[in-house]
C-alpha positions in Angstrom: 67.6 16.4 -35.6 69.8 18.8 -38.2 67.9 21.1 -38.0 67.1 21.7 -34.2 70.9 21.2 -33.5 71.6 24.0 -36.4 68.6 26.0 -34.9 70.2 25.8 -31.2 73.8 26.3 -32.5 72.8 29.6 -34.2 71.2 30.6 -30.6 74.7 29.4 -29.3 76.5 31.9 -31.7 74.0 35.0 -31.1 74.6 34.5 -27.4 78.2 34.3 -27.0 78.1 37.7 -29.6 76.4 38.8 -26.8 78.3 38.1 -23.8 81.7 39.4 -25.7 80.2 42.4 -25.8 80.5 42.7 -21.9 83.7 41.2 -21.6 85.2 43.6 -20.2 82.3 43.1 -16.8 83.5 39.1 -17.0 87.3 40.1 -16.7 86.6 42.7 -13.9 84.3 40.5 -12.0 87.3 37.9 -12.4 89.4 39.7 -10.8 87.4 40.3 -8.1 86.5 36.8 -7.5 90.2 36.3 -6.8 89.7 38.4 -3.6 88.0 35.8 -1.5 90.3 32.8 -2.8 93.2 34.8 -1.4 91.4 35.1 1.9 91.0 31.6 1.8 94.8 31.1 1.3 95.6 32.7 4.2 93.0 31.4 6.4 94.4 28.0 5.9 98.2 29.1 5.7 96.9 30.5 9.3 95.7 27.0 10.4 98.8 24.6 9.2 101.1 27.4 10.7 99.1 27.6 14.3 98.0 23.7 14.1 102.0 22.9 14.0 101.4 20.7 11.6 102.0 19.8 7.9 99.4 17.8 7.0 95.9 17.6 7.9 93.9 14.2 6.4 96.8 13.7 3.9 96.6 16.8 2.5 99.8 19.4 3.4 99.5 23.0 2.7 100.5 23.1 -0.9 98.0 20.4 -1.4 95.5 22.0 0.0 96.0 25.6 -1.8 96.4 23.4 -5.0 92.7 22.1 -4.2 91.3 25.8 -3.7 92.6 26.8 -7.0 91.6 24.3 -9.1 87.9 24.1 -7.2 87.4 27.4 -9.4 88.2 26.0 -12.6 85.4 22.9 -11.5 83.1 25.7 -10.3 83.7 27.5 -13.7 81.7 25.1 -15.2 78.8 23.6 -12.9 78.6 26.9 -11.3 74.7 28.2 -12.6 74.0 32.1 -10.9 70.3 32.9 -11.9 69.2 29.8 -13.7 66.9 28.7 -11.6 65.7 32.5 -10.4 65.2 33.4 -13.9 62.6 29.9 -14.8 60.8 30.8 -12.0 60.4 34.1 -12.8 59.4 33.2 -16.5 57.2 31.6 -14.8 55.6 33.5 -12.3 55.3 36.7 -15.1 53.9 34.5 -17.8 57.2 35.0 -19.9 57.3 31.3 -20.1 54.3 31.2 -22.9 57.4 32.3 -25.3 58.8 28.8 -25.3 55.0 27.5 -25.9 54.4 29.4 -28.5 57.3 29.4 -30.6 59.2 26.2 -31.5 61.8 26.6 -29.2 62.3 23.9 -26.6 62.6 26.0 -23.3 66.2 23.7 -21.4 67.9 23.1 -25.4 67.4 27.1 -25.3 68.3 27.8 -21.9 71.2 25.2 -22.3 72.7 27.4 -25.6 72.3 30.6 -23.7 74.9 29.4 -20.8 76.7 27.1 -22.7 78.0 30.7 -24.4 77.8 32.4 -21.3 80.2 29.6 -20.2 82.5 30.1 -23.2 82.7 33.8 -22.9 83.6 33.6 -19.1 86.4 31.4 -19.9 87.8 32.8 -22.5 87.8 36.0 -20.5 88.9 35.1 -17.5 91.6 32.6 -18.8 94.5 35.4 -19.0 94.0 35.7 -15.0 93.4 32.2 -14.1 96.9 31.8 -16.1 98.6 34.0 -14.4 97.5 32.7 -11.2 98.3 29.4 -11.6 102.0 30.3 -13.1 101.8 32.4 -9.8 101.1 29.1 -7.1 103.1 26.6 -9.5 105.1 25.9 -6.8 102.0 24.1 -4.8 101.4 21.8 -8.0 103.8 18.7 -6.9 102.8 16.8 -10.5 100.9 17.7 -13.1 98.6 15.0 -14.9 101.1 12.6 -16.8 98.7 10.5 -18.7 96.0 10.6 -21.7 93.7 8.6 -18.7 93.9 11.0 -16.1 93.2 14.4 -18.4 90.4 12.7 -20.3 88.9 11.7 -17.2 89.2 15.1 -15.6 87.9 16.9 -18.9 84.7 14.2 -18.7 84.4 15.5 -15.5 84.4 19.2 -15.8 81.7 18.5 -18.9 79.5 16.0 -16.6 79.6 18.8 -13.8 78.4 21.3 -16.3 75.0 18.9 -16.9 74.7 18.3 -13.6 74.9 21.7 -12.4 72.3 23.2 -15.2 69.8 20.4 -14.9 69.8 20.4 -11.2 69.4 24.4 -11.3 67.2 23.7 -13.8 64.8 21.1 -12.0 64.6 23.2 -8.7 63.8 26.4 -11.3 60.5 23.8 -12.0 59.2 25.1 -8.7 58.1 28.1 -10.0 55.0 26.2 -11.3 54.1 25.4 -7.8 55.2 28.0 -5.5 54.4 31.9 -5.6 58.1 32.5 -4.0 61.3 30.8 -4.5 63.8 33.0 -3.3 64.2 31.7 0.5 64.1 27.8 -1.1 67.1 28.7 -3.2 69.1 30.7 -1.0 69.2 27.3 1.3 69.7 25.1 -1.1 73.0 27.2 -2.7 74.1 27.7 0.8 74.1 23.8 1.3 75.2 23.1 -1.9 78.5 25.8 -1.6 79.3 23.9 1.5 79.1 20.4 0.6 80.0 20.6 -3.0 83.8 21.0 -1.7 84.1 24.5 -2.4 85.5 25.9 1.3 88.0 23.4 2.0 88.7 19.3 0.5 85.8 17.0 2.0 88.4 15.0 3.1 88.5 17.1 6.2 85.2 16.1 7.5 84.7 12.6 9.5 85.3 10.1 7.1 81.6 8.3 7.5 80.2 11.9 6.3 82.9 12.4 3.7 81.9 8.8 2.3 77.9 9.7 2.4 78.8 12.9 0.7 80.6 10.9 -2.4 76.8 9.7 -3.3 75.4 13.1 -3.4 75.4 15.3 -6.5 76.9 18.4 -4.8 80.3 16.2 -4.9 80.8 16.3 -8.1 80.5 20.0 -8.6 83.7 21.1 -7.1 85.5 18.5 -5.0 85.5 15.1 -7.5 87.4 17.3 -10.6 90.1 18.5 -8.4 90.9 15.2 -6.8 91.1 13.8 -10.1 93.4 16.6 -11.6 95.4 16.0 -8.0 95.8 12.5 -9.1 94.1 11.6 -5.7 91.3 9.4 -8.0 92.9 6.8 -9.1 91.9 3.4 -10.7 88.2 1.9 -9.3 87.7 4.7 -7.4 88.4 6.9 -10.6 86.3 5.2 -12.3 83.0 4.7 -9.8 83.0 8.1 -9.7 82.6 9.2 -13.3 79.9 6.6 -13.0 78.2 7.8 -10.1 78.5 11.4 -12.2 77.3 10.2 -15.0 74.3 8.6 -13.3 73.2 11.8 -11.4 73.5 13.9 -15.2 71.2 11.4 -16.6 68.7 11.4 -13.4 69.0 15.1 -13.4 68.3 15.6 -16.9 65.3 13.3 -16.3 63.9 14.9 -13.7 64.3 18.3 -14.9 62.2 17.5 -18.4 59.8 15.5 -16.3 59.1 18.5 -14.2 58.5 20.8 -16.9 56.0 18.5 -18.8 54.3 18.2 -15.6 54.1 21.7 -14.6 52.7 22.9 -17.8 49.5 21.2 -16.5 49.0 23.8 -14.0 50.2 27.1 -16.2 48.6 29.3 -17.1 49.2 33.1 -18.6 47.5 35.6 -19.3 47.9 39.1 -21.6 50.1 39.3 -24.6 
């Protein structure tokens, strides 16, 4: 156990050396990810403005920019580009027979690889996300008073992380199975991107969908973190839903290894 969590460490440190080195492509692409989000403020200083009103399902407009901003800070972490595109390309080109042949464990190396990918992004991109948060401080009513509430949303950020590798991870498992993939995951992120929380706070929807949503995985991605940093999950509710996250990382972690074992009985690769 030492040694494969020194072995996987020292692929942690060799990829985040790595990434620094294109820091300067994490901090530019940063900055363009801001462009969207501002369009997004304005859409929906656009609809309280027209709408007349200032709230909409109990959330007013500084709420609801509040929410947008800290959705990228959730999707920071469980957000997973390429994962599953790259395992099922491994697959398909017989690249996967690396992680058979040497002993390397294919998701402990894939998890080290973005886990530093993950730690270079933030460290690049936390100078902007600073700024822009000093910038909207006004929107942020209360911070987080309490040990409870910050440990909970830190728990949360970390359980998103599992839950958005091993998911991406599971559906990369396809590859062993089907020649293309491409179509499959381009539905399944545009799905995910809208129920996830990501356009606008799930409590906008009709509350019977909002509440069958809650069970999903998808809503802990994005939405749950920034309710519970907006100190709008509180107590039971709080609670049930690190529970219900925690659940889905184990089921996804599961299913992802499960999938893997499986689909190695109908690999095969040929050439060097």
């Amino acid at each position: 156990m030492a040694l494969a969590l020194k072995k996987y460490g020292k692929i942690l440190r060799i990829s985040l050396s790595e990434r620094l080195v294109y820091r300067a492509d994490f901090f530019v692409s940063t900055i363009f990810r801001f462009l969207p989000l501002a369009t997004s403020f304005l859409l929906w200083e656009a609809v309280f403005q027209s709408s007349g009103r200032t709230e909409i399902n109990s959330f007013t407009r500084d709420t609801t920019i509040a929410y947008l901003l800290l959705v990228q800070i959730s999707r920071m972490f469980s957000s997973m580009p390429g994962l599953a595109a790259g395992i099922t390309r491994d697959i398909r080109d017989g690249n996967l027979k690396k992680y058979l042949l040497q002993p390397i464990d294919m998701h402990a190396y894939l998890l080290a690889s973005r886990g530093a990918h993950k730690l270079a992004y933030i460290a690049t991109a936390a100078l902007p996300h600073a700024l822009l948060f000093w910038w909207f401080r006004d929107v942020f009513t209360a911070w987080p008073g309490d040990a409870l509430t910050w440990f909970a949303y830190v728990a949360s950020l970390l359980l998103s992380f599992v839950i958005g590798f091993f998911f991406e991870a599971a559906i990369g498992m396809a590859g062993f199975w089907l020649l293309e993939v491409t179509s499959l995951l381009y539905i399944i992120n545009a799905v995910n991107y809208f129920v996830s929380g990501h356009m606008f706070p799930l409590d906008f929807l009709d509350p019977w969908l909002a509440r069958v949503l809650q069970y999903l995985p998808f809503h802990y991605l994005a939405y749950f973190p920034a309710m519970v940093f907006l100190g709008l999950k509180t107590g039971p509710d709080l609670w049930y839903g690190l529970l219900i996250e925690l659940g889905w990382a184990v089921l996804f972690v599961v299913l992802a290894r499960a999938l893997y074992r499986v689909g190695l009985r109908h690999y095969s690769a040929y050439g060097g």
